[in-house]
C-alpha positions as CSV (number, residue, x, y, z in Angstrom):
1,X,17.0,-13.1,-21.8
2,X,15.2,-16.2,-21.5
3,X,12.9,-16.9,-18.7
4,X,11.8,-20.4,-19.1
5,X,13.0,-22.8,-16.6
6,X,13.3,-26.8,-16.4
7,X,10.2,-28.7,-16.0
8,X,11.5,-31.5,-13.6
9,X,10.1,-34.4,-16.3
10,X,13.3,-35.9,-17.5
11,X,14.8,-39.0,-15.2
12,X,17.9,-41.0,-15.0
13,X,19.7,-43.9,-14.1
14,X,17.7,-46.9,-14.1
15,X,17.9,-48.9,-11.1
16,X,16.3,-51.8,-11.4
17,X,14.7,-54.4,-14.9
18,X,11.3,-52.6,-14.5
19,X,13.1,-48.9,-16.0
20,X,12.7,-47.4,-12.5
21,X,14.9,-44.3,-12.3
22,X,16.5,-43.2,-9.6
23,X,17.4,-39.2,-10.1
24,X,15.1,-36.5,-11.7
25,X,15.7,-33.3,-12.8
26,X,14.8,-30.3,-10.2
27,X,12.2,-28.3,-11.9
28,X,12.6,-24.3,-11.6
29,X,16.3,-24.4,-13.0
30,X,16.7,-21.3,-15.5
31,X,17.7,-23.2,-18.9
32,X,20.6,-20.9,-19.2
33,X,21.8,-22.1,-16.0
34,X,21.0,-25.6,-16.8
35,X,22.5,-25.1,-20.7
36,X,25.5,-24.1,-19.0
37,X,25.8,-27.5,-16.6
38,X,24.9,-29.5,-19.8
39,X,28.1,-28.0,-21.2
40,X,30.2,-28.8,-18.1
41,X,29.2,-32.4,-18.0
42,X,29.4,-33.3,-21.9
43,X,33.0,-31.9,-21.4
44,X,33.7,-34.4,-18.5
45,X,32.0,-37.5,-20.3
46,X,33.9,-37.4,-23.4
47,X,37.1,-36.4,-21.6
48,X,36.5,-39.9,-19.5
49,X,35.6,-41.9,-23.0
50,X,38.9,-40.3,-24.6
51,X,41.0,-41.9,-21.5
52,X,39.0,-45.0,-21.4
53,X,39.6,-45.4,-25.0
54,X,43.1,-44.6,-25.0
55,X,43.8,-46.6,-21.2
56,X,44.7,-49.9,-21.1
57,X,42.5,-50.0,-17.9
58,X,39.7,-47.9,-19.5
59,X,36.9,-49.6,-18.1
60,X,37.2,-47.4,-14.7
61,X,36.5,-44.7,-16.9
62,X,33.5,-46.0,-18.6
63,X,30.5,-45.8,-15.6
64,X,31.3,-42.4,-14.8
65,X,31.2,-41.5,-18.7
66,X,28.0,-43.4,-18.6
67,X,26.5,-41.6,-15.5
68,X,27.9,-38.2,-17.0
69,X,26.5,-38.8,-20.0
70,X,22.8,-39.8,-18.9
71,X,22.6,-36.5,-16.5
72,X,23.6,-34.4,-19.4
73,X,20.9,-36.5,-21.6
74,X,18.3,-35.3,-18.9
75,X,18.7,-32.2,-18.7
76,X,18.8,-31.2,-22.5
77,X,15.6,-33.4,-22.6
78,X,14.0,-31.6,-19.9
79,X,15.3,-27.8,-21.5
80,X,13.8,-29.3,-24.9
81,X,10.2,-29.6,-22.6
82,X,10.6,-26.4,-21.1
83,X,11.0,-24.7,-24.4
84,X,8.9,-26.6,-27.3
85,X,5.8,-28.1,-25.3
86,X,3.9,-24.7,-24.6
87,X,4.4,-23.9,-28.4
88,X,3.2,-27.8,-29.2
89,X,0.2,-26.7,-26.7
90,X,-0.5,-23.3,-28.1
């Protein structure tokens, strides 16, 4: 079993023209438990791209893709932290 845990580095949602993000990434998650979430919202954001794409009205379904997608982004960047960058510093 894995005991690494997320970092709290990774951000999302910009906010404003000067990149500032709005959501982070709680550190102290166990990466299994935050693998699993990853999994979870990928699986929501391409099921809201497959009905925007197929919709007539698919734009509704487009920002919370977007916002889906960006959280999962996150967290697989903050797992990738939590499990390369103390073999990068060793």
């Amino acid at each position: 079993m894995n005991t690494s845990t997320t970092l709290g580095h990774a951000t999302f949602t910009r906010v404003n023209a000067s990149d500032l993000k709005l959501f982070r990434v709680n550190a102290g998650v166990p990466v299994e438990d935050a693998l699993e979430m990853v999994s979870l919202l990928q699986h929501h954001a391409n099921q809201l791209n497959f009905d925007a794409a197929m919709s007539d009205s698919g734009e509704r379904f487009s920002w919370p893709a977007l916002y889906l997608g960006e959280m999962a982004k996150a967290l697989i960047d903050d797992i990738n932290d939590a499990l390369f960058l103390p073999r990068a510093d060793a």
